[in-house]
C-alpha positions in Angstrom: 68.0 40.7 -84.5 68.4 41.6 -88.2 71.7 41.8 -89.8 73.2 45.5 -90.3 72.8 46.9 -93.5 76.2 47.9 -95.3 76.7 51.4 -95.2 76.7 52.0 -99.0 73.0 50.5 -98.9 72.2 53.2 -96.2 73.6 56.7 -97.7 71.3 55.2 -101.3 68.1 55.4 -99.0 69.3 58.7 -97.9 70.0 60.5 -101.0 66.9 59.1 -102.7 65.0 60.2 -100.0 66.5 64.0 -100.2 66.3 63.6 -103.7 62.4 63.0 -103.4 62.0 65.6 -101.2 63.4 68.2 -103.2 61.7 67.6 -106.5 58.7 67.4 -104.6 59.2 70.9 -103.5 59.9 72.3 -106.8 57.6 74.2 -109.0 56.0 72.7 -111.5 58.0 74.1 -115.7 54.0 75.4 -116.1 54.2 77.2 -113.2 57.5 78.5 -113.5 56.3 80.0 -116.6 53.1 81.6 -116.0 55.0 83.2 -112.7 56.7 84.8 -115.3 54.5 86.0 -117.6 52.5 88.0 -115.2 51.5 91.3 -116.0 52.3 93.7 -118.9 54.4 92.8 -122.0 55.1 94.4 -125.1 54.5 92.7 -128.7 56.9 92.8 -131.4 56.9 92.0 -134.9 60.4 91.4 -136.0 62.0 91.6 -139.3 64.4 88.6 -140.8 67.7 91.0 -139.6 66.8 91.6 -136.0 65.1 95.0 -136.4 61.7 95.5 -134.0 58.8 96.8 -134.3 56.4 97.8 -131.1 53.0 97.3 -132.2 51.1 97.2 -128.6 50.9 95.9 -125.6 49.6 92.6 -123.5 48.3 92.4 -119.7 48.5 89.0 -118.4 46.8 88.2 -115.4 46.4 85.0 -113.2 43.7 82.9 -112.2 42.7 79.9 -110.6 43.0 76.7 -112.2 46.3 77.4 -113.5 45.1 79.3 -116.5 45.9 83.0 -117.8 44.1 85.8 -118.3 45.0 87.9 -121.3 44.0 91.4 -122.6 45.3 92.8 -126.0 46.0 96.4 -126.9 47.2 97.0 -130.2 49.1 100.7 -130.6 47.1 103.2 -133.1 50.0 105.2 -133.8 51.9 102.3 -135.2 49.6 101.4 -137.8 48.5 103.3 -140.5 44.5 102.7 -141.3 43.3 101.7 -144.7 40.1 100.8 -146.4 40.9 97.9 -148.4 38.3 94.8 -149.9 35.3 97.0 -148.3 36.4 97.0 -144.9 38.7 99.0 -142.7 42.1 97.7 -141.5 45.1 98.6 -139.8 48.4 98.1 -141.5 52.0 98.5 -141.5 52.6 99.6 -144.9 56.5 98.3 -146.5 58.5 98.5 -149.8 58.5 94.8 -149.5 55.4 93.9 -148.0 52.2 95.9 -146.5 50.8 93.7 -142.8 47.6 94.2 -141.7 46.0 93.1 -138.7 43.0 90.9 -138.7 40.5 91.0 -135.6 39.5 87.6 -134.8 35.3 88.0 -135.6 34.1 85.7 -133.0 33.8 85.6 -128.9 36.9 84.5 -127.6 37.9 83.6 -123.8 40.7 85.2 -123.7 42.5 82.6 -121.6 46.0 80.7 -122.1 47.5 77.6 -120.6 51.2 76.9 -120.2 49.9 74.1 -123.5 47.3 75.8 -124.7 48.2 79.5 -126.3 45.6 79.9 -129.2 43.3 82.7 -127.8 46.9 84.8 -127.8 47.3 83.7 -131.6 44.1 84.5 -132.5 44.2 88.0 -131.1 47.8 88.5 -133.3 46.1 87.5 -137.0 47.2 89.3 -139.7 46.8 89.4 -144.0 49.6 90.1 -146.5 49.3 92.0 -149.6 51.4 93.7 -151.7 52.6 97.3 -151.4 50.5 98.4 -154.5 48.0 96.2 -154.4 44.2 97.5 -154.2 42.6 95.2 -152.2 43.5 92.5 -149.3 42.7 88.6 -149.9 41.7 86.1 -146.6 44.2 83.6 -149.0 47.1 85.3 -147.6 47.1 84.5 -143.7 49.3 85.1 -141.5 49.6 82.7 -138.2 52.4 83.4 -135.6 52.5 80.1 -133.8 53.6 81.0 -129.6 55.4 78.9 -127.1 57.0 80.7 -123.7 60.5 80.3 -122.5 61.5 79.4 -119.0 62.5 83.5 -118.9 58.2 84.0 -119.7 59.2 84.8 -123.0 56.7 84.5 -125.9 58.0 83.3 -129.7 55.6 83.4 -132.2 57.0 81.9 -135.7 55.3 82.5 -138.9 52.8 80.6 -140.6 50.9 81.0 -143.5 47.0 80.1 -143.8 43.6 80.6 -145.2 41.5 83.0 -144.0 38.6 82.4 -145.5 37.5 79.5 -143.4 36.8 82.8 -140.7 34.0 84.1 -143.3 31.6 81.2 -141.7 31.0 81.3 -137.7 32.5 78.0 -136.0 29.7 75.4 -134.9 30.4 75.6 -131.9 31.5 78.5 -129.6 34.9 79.4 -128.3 35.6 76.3 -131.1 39.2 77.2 -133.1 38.2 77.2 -137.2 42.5 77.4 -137.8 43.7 73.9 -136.9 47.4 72.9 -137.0 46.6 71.0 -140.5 46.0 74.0 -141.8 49.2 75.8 -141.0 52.5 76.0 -143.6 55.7 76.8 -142.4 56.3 80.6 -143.8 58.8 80.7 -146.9 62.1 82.2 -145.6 63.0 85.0 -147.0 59.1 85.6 -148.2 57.9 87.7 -145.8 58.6 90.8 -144.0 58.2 89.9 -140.4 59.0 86.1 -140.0 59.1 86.2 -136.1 56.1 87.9 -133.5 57.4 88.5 -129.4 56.0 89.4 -126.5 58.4 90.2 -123.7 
């Protein structure tokens, strides 16, 4: 007959066991968040003091493999349209700064992972210029990088990059020409909306 185990050894076996248990019921910090995210959210450009801006309007839908379905609608009304470097654009003009949107030019999935958000940021591009300024350079990028809260939450913070690299279509398709290397921290104070979110 084997000795009895002390009674402290016993109620470690049981927590750890309950403790196992649990976890192995709970969802998943990715799937936490994409419950969240689910269906329509507004976007936002926001200014350095807190003031918002509605610009349009994101449908997120689920599918299988864990993966997101996205569908961006920018707002007409909030943009005034202007025919700038030979091509037509859609801008929010300012004292300080005019902000244009930039339609990504290439085919895009239009799919997001809980790691993965760059079709999102590639739909939300946009080009600086100055309010009196005749013309619109590629130079003068504007990247809002996105990560989602545990509340489904997106944050996009501002980063500046080079356009121009869009002129050429990528080698490969669905491939991202924008890497991370090529992305600078915005310059606080610099520009007018230093923060993008979708909630």
């Amino acid at each position: 007959m084997l000795p009895s185990m002390p009674k402290v050894f016993l109620l470690g076996v049981l927590l750890t066991s309950f403790t196992t248990a649990i976890v192995a019921t709970m969802p998943s910090a990715a799937t936490a968040d994409n419950t969240e995210l689910l269906g329509e959210k507004l976007i936002y450009l926001v200014e350095a003091d807190g003031k918002e801006h509605k610009i349009g309007k994101v449908e997120f839908a689920s599918e299988n493999g864990g993966a997101t379905a996205i569908s961006v609608e920018l707002d007409d009304s909030r943009f005034a349209e202007k025919f700038l470097s030979m091509r037509p654009f859609r801008c929010i003009d300012g004292t300080k700064q005019t902000v244009c949107h930039l339609p990504y030019p290439y085919p895009l999935k239009d799919r997001i992972t809980a790691d993965n958000l760059s079709d999102l940021e590639y739909r939300l591009l946009f080009l600086h210029k100055g309010p009196t300024d005749y013309g619109i350079d590629a130079w003068n990028g504007i990247y809002y990088k996105l990560s989602i809260s545990n509340q489904g939450q997106v944050t996009g913070a501002l980063h500046e990059a080079d356009f121009n690299v869009l002129a050429v279509p990528p080698e490969k398709s669905f491939s991202r020409p924008i890497g991370t290397a090529d992305l600078e921290e915005g310059e606080p104070g610099r520009h007018r909306f230093p923060k993008l979110i979708i909630r």
